[in-house]
N, C-alpha and C positions, 0 to 999 in steps of 0.2 A: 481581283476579288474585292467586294465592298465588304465594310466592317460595318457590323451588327450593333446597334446601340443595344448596351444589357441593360434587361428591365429588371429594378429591382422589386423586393415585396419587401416589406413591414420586419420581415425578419433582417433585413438586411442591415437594419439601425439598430436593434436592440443590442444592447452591448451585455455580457456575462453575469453584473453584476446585478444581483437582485436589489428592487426598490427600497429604501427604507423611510418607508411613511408610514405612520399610522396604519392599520388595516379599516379601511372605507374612505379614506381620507378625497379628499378630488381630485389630489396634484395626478394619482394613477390613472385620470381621466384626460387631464391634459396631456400626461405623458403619450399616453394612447394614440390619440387626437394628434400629435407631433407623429408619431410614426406614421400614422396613416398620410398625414399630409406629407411627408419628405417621399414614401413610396409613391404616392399620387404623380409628385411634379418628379419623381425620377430623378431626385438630386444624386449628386454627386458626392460619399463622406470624406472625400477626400477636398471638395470642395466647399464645404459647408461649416461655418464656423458656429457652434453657442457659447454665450459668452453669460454669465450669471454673478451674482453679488454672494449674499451670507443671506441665510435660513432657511427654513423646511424647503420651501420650493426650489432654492437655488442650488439644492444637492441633484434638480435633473440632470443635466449634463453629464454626470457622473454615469447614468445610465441608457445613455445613446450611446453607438457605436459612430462618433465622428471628433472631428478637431473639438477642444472645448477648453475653454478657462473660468479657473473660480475664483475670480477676483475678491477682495475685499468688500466690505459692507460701504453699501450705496456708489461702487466707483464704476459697476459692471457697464453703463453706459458709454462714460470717455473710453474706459480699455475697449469696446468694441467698438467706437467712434475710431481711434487709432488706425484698428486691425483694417476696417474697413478702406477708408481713403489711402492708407500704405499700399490697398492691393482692390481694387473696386473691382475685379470679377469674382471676389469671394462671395458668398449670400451667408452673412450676416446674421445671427437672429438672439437678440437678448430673452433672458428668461428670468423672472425676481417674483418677488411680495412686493403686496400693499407696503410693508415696512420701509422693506431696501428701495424700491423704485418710488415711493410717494411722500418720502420722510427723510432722511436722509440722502439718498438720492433724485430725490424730487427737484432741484437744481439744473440736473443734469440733463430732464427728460424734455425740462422747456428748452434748453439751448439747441435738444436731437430735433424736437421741432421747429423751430424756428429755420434752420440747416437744410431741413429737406435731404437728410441723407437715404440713399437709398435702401431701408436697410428695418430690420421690424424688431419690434418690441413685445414681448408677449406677458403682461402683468396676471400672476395666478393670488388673486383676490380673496383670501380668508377672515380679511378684517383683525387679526390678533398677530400677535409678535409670536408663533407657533413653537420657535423653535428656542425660547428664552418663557416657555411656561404660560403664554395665553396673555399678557400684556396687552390694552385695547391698542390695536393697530389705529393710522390715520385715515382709515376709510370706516371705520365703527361708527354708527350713528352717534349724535350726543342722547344723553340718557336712558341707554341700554348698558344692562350688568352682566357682562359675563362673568362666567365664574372663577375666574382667576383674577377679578381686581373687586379690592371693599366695597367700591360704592358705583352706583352706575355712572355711564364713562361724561364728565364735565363737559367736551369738547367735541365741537360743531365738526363735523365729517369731510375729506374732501371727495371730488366727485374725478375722479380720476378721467374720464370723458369729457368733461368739461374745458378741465386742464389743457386735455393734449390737444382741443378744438383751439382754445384758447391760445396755444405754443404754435399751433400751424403745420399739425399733421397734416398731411395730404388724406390717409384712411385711416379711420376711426371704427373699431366695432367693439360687442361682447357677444360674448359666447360662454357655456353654461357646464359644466366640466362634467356633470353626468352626462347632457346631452352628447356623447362624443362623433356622432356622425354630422351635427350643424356644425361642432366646433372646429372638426375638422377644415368642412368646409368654409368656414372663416381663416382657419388659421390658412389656407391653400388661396385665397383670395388675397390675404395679408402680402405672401411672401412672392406674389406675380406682381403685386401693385410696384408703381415706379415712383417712387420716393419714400416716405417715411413712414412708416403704418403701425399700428397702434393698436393692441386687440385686448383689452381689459377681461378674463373667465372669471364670473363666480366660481370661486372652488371651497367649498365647504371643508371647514376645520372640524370631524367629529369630536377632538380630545378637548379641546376647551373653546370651542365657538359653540355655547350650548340654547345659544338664543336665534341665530341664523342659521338657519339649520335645513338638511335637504327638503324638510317640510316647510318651512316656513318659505325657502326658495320658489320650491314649486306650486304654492299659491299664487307668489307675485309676478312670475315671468312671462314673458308671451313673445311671440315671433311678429317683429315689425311685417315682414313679408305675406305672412300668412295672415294677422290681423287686417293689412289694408293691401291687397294685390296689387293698389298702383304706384305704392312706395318704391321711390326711385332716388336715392342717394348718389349717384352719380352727375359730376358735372361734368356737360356735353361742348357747352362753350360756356366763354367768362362771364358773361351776363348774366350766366344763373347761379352763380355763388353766391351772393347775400341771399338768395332765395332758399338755397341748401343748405347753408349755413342755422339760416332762422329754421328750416325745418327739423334738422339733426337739433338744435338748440330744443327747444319745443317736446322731443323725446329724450334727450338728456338729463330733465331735471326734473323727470316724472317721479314721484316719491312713494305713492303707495302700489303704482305697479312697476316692474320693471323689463323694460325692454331689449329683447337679443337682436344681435343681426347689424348689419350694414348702416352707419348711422352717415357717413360723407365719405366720399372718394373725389378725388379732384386728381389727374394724372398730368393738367395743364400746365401745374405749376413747377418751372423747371425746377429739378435737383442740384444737390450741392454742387456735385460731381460736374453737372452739365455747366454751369455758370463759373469752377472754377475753372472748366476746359477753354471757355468762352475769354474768359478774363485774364488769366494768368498764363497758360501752360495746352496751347491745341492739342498735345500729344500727352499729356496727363493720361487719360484711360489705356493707350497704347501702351505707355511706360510710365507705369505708376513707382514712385519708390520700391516698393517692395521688387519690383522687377529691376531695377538699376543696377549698372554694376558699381563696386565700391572699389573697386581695382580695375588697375590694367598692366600688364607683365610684372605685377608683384609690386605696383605702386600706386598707393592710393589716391583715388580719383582728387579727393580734396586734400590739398597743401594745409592741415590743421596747423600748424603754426604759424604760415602766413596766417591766416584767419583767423589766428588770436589775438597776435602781431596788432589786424589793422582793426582790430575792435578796439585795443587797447590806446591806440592814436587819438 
């Protein structure tokens, strides 16, 4: 008898507890967009880890039905940095704010890219500290006033794509959290790509983003793919990286319209994983830590006092 792969559906993630966002808020868009995409690739929730920091957005995980940790404010990256390399057949997938992941945790996201871990990032973008009263986030343009702070906001914006072009994502996209069938399919590109990927959603804060708003979004947005059909973000070989690089550049730092969609993929470039397999340890992805044993007939593998012993020498 051959065994049946079960397909799941969408219901298969939702977990009991109801959302607690706003009513119109975006994150229910991403969330969405997350289920659809985990039914899509027919993950695993027994395999599938989210991993999130502190504020509005970072209470999703609370509402998928799979493994999940809610780390402290800006650390959700290193903890899912851990999770990963301890067990690299897990898939991975961070979820944060502008706040936790570009400010505080903004640190952390250069060093994920630089790494090339295999492993995705999903930034749900409101521009405001949502969950501490509407505070300008550090993706607020400078001199827009929302309406939870006196005066419009002093301080120059960062461009969170830029960043992670910058750090050495391999995939780089946005995606639009009403739109939830493109985001989808971003987020499902995100998490098949092989190394480090990077997926920044406009997500609208109705309760205090009163100036970025789904109006004012969907004037500036537009679909790279659809505006120019021959857009092709993918490097095919090495040659053509500075070429895709300059061109994802080029749509990155457009200011009065804004661009969704597929901005660089490069799968060329090995992963952490593959170079630490190479370097260190051939049987690393075979027996990763997390698969090790720590014992053998009730004695622990490592002599911990020797080994403090010879530190101590």
């Amino acid at each position: 008898m051959t065994m049946q792969t079960v397909k799941r559906t969408v219901a298969d993630y939702r977990w009991v507890r109801t959302p607690e966002w706003c009513p119109g808020c975006g994150h229910f868009g991403v969330l969405q967009a997350l289920y659809n995409a985990f039914a899509e690739l027919n993950l695993d929730p027994a395999n599938l880890v989210l991993v999130s920091g502190i504020g509005c957005s970072s209470r999703l995980p609370h509402f998928v039905r799979t493994t999940s940790v809610h780390a402290i404010h800006g650390r959700a990256i290193p903890y899912a940095l851990g999770i990963k390399l301890a067990n690299p057949s897990l898939e991975v997938i961070v979820v944060g704010g502008d706040g936790d992941l570009m400010a505080i945790g903004g640190n952390h996201l250069l060093h994920l890219g630089r790494r090339n871990v295999d492993m995705t990032v999903i930034l749900m973008d409101n521009s405001v500290y949502g969950l501490t009263r509407g505070q300008a986030g550090p993706t607020l343009p400078a001199g827009i006033k929302v309406k939870a702070i006196p005066k419009a906001n002093p301080q120059s914006e960062i461009n969170p794509l830029l960043l992670a072009l910058t750090a050495g994502f391999t995939f780089i996209a946005r995606g639009y959290a009403y739109d939830i069938k493109y985001t989808t399919r971003l987020i499902v590109e995100a998490i098949r790509h092989k190394g480090s990927a990077f997926v920044q959603i406009y997500s609208p804060c109705v309760t205090y983003n009163n100036v970025m708003t789904r109006e004012w979004y969907e004037k500036r947005i537009y679909k790279l793919d659809e505006a120019d059909p021959t857009w092709d973000p993918v490097v095919h070989d090495e040659k053509e990286v500075d070429v895709k690089i300059r061109k994802a550049l080029d749509k990155i730092v457009e200011r009065d319209r804004l661009p969704l969609g597929i901005f660089y993929k490069n799968e060329l470039v090995p992963t952490f994983e593959e170079r630490y397999e190479s370097i260190y340890d051939p049987n690393y992805r075979k027996m990763p830590p997390a698969l090790q044993p720590i014992e053998i007939d009730g004695k622990p593998v490592v002599d911990f006092e020797k080994l403090v012993a010879d530190r101590l020498l």
